[in-house]
C-alpha positions as CSV (number, residue, x, y, z in Angstrom):
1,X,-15.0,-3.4,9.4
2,X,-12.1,-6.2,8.9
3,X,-11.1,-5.1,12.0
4,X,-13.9,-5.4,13.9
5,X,-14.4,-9.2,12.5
6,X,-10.7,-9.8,13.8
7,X,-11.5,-8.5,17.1
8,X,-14.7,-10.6,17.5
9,X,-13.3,-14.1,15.9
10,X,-10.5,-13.8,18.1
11,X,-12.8,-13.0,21.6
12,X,-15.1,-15.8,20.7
13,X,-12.9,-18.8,19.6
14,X,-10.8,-17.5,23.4
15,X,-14.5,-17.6,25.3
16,X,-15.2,-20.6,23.8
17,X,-11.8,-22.5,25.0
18,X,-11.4,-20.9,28.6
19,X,-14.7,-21.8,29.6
20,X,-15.1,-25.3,27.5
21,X,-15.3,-27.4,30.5
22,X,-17.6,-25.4,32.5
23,X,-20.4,-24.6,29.9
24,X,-20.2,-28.5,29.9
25,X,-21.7,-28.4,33.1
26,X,-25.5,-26.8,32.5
27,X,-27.6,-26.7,29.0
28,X,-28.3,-23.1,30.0
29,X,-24.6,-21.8,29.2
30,X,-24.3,-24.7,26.1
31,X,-27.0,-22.6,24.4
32,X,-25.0,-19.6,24.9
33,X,-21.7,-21.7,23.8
34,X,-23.3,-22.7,20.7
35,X,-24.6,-19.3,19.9
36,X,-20.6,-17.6,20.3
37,X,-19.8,-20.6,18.0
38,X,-22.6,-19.7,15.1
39,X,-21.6,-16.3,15.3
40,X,-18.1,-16.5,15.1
41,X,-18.6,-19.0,11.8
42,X,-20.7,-16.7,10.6
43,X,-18.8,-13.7,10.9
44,X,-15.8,-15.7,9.7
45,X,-17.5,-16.1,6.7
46,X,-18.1,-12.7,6.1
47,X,-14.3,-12.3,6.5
48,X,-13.7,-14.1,4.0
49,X,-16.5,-11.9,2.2
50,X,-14.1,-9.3,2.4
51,X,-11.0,-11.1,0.9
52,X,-13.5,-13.1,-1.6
53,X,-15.7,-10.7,-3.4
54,X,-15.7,-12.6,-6.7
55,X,-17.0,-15.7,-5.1
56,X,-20.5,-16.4,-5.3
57,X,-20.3,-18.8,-2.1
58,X,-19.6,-16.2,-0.3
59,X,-21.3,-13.1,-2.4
60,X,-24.6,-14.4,-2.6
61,X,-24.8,-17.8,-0.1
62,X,-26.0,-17.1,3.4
63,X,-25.6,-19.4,5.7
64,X,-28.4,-21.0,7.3
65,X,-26.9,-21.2,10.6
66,X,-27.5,-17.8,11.6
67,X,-31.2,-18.6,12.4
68,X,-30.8,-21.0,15.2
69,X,-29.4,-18.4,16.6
70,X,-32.1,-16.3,17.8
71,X,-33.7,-20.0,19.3
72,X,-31.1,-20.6,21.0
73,X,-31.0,-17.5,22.8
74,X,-34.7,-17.7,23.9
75,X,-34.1,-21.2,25.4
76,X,-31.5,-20.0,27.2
77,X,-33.5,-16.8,28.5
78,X,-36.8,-19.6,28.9
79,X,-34.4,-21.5,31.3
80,X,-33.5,-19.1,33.4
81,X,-36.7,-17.3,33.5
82,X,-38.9,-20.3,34.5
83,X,-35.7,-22.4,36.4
84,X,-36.8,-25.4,34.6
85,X,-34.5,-27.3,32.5
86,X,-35.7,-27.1,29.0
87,X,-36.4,-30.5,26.9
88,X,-35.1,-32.1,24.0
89,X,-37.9,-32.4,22.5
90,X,-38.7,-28.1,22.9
91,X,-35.0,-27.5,22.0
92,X,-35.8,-30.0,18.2
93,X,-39.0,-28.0,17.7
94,X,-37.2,-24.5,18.0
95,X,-34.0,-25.6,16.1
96,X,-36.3,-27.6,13.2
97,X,-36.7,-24.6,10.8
98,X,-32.7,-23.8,10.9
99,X,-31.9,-27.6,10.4
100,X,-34.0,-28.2,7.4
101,X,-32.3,-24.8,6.2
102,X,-29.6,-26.3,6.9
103,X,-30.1,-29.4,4.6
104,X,-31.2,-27.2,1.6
105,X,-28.0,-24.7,2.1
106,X,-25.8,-28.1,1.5
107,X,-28.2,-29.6,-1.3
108,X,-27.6,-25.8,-3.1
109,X,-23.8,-25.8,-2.2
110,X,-23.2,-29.2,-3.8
111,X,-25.7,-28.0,-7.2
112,X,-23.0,-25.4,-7.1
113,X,-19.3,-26.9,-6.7
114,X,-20.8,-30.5,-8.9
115,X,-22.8,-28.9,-12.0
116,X,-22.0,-25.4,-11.7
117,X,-25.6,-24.4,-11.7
118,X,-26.1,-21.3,-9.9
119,X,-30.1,-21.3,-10.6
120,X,-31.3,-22.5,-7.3
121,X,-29.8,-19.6,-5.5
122,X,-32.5,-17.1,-5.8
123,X,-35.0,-19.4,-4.6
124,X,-33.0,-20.4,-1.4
125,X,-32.6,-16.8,-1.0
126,X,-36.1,-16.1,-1.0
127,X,-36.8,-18.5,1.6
128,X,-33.7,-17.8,3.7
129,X,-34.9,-14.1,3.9
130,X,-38.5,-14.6,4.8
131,X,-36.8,-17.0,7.9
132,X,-34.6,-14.9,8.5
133,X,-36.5,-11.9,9.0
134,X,-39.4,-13.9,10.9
135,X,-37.1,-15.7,13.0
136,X,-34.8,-12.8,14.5
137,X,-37.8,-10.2,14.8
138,X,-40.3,-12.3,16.3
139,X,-37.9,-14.1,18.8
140,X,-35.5,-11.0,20.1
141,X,-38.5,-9.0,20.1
142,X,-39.9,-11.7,22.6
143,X,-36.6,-11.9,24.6
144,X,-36.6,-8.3,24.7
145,X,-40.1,-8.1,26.4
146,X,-39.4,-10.6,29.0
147,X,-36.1,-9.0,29.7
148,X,-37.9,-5.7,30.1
149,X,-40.7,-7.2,32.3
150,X,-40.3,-5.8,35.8
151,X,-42.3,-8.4,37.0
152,X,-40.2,-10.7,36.2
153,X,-38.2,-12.2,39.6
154,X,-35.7,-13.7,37.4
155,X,-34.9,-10.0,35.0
156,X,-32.0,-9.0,36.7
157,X,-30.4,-12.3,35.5
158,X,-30.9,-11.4,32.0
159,X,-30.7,-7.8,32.5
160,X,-27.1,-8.2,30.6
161,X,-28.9,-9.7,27.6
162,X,-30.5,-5.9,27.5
163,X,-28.0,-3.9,24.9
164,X,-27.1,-7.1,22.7
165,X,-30.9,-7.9,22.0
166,X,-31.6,-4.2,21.1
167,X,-28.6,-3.8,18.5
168,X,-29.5,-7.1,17.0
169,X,-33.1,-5.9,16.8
170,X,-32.2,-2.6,15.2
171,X,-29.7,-4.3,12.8
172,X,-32.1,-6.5,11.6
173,X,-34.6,-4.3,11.2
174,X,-32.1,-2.0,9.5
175,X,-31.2,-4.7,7.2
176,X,-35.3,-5.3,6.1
177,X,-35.6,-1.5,5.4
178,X,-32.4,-1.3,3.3
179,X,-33.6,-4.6,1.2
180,X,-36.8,-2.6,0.4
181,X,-35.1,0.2,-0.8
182,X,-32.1,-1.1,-1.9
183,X,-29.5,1.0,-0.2
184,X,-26.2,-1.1,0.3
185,X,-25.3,1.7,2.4
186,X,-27.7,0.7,5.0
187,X,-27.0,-2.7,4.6
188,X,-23.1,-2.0,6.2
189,X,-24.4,-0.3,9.0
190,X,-26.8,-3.1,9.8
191,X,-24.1,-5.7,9.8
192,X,-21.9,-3.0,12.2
193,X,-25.1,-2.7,14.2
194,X,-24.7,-6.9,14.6
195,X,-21.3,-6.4,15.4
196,X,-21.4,-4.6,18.0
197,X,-24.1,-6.3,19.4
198,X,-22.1,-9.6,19.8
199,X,-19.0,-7.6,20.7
200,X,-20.9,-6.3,23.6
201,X,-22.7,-9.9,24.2
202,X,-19.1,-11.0,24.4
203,X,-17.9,-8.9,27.2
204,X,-20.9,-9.3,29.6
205,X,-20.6,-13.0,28.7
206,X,-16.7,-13.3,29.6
207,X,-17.5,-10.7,32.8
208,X,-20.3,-13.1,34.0
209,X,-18.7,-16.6,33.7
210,X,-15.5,-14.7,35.5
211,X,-17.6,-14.0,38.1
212,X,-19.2,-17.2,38.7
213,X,-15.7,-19.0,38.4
214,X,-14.9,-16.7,41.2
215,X,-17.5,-17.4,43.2
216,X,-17.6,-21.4,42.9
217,X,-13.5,-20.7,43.9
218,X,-14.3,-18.8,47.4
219,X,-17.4,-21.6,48.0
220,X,-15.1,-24.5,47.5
221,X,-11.9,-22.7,49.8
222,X,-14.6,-22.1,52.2
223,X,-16.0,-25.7,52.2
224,X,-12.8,-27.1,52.8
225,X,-12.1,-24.5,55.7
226,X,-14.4,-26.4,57.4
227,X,-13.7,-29.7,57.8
228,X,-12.6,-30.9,61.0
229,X,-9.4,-33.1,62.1
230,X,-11.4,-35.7,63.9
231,X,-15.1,-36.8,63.0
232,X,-17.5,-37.3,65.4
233,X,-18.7,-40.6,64.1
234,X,-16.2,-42.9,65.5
235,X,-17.5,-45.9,63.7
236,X,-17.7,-44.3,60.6
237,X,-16.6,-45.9,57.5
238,X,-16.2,-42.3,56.1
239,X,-12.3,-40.6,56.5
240,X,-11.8,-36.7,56.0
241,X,-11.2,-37.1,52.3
242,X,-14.3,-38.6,52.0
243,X,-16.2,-35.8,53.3
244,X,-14.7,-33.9,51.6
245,X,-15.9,-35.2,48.5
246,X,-19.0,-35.8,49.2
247,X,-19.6,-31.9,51.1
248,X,-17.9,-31.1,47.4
249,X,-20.0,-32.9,45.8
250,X,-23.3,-31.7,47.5
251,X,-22.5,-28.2,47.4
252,X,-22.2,-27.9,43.6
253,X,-25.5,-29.8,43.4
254,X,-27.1,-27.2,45.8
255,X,-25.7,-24.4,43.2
256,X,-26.2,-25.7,40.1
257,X,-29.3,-27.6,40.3
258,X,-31.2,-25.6,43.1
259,X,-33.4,-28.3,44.3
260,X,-34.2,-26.6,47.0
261,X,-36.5,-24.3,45.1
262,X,-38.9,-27.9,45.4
263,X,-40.9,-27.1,48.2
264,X,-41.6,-31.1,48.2
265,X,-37.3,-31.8,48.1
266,X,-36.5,-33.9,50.8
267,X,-33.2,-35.8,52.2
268,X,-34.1,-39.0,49.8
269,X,-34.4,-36.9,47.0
270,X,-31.4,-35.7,47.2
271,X,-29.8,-39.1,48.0
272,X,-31.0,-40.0,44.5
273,X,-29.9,-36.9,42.4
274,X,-26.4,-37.3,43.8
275,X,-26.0,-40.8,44.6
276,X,-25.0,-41.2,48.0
277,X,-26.9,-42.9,50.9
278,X,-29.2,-40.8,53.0
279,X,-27.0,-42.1,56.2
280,X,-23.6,-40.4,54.6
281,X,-25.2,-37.4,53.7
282,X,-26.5,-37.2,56.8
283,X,-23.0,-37.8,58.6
284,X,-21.4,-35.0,56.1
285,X,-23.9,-32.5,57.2
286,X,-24.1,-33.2,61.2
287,X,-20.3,-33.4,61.3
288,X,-19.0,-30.8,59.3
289,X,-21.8,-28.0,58.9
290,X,-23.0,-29.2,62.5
291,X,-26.5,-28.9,61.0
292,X,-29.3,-31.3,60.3
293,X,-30.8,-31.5,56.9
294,X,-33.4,-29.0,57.5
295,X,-31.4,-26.4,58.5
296,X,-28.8,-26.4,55.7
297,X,-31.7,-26.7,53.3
298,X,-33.6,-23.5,54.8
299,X,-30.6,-21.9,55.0
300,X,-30.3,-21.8,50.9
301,X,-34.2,-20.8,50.7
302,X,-33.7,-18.3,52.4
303,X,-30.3,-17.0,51.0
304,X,-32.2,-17.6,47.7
305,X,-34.7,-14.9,49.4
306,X,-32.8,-12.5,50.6
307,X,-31.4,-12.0,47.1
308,X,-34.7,-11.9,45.8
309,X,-35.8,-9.0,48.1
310,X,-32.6,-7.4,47.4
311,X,-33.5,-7.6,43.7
312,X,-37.3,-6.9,43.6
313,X,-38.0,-4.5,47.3
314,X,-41.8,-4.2,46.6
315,X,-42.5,-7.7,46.2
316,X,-44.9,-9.1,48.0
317,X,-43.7,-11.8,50.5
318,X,-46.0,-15.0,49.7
319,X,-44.3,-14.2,46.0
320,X,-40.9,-14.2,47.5
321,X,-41.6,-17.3,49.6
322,X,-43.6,-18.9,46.5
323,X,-40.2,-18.3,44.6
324,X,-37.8,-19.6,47.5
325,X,-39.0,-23.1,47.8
326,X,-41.8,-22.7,50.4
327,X,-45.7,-23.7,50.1
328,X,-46.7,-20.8,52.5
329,X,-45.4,-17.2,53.6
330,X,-45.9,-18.2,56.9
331,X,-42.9,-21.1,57.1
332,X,-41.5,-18.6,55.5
333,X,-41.6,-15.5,58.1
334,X,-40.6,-18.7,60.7
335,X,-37.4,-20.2,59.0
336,X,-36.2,-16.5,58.1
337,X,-36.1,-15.8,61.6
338,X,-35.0,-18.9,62.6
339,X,-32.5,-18.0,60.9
340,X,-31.7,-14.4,60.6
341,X,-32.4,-13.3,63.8
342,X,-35.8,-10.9,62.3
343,X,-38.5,-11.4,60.2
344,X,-38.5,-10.9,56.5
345,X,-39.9,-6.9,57.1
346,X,-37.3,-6.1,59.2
347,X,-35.0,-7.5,56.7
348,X,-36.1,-5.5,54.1
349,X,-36.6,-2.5,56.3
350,X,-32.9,-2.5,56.9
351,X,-32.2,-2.9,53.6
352,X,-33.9,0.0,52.6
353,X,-32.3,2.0,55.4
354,X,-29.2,0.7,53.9
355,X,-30.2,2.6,50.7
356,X,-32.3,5.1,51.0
357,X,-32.8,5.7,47.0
């Protein structure tokens, strides 16, 4: 078991560092930062389990941590599911049982190292267990129903969450049935059941990040493909560096924030958001993209659509639409073949000729 502990400390202190700066970016992958954190604590503690037996700390202490992390995970899996930032004030109300656990794990601890009075133990223990066992059943059980909701437009975004949520699930369950009969047996193969489930949470967490530092890469090499020698604005104040920036600038917004999904977003909301004048955002898109704002902004709804029939093939079109940033299915069916060249059933058609199973 040491083993596996090295292998996962290691893999999450090196997640945690390659991609510090870009879970920076979103609170969607800072819950999942935080959570690689907790667990690697927490299974560095249990390391030193192993090398510690005789230590009472780390014998018969668990630390309260390891609740907020089944919260953490379903605000992550809420903000991706509804693609609506979550609020402070949800994220406190979630996190609240863990922090108050938190306070009485260090109240017990000092008890402990000051007076050498071990007798408060058994009553944090029972309290620990019955949060413990509330919290990760009733949460991961959740998560695991919305990931396995097929109706959900957003599931293959978690889809990766799948195998993690189930070990963890089974662990803990494990882990309840072996306290209530008292096999310490069971109790090692819950904690190997945990294991693997981050170990595995891990890899589909490194594979995904890689992929979307790939893919913000080839966006940016293809932005600045396509800036021109010479603007067409020959009184602009505006020189190619500045568009540059600015086409920089507005393209990670469009990724990352996906206003577009706002079927009310217009050019002075954006403006706002990124803090540059409706005229130079203007400029940026009519001389470098050669499109008005209209166009570029259909031209994300309707990527965002295409993915989404890709994704879900029986869906019905007002849902897609609904879910693409438009008010009606038909300004829909116009901008997609505005656009595409064919309306959204012939789309799909061809994707389905394109696979036949």
């Amino acid at each position: 078991m040491s083993y596996l502990l090295i292998a996962i400390l290691s893999q999450s202190f090196t997640i945690a560092y390659l991609f510090r700066k870009d879970f920076k970016k979103n609170r969607q992958e800072l819950f999942l930062l935080c959570i690689v954190l907790i667990m690697a604590i927490i299974f560095l503690m249990k390391f030193a389990f192993l090398m510690l037996t005789e230590n009472v700390l780390y014998a018969r202490y668990s630390p309260a941590i390891t609740i907020a992390t089944p919260p953490l995970l379903y605000l992550y899996v809420k903000s991706v599911f509804s693609e609506i930032p979550v609020l402070k004030k949800e994220i406190i109300k979630h996190l609240l049982p863990s922090a108050l656990l938190t306070i009485a794990f260090v109240i017990v601890g000092i008890n402990i190292v000051i007076n050498k009075d071990y007798s408060w133990i058994n009553l944090y223990k029972k309290v620990y267990d019955v949060l413990f066992f509330t919290v990760n059943l009733t949460y991961h059980s959740y998560i695991l129903s919305i990931i396995l909701n097929k109706k959900n437009i957003t599931n293959p975004k978690l889809l990766w969450l799948k195998w993690p949520v189930i070990l963890w699930i089974g662990g803990v369950a494990l882990l309840l049935f072996s306290k209530i009969i008292d096999n310490q047996q069971l109790i090692s193969t819950s904690i190997i059941f945990a294991m693997i489930g981050f170990i595995i949470f891990l890899i589909k967490l490194s594979k995904l990040k890689q992929n979307l530092l790939e893919l913000r890469s080839s966006d940016t090499a293809n932005i600045e493909s396509t800036l021109p020698k010479k603007p067409k604005y020959e009184k602009s104040s505006l020189k190619d560096n500045d568009l540059n920036a600015i086409l920089l600038k507005l393209e990670a917004y469009m990724v990352n924030d996906k206003p577009y999904l706002d079927p009310n977003f217009a050019l002075l909301d954006m403006a706002n958001d990124i803090e540059i004048s409706k005229h130079n955002i203007t400029e940026v898109l009519n001389t470098v993209l050669n499109k008005n704002f209209f166009l570029y902004i259909n031209e994300y709804r309707i990527k965002e659509a295409k993915l989404k029939m890709a994704i879900r093939p029986t869906e019905k079109l007002n849902i897609i639409a609904h879910f693409s940033g438009y008010n009606s299915k038909t300004t829909f069916i116009k901008y997609f073949k505005q656009i595409e060249g064919i309306t959204p059933s012939e789309y799909r058609k061809k994707l389905s000729d394109k696979d036949p199973n």
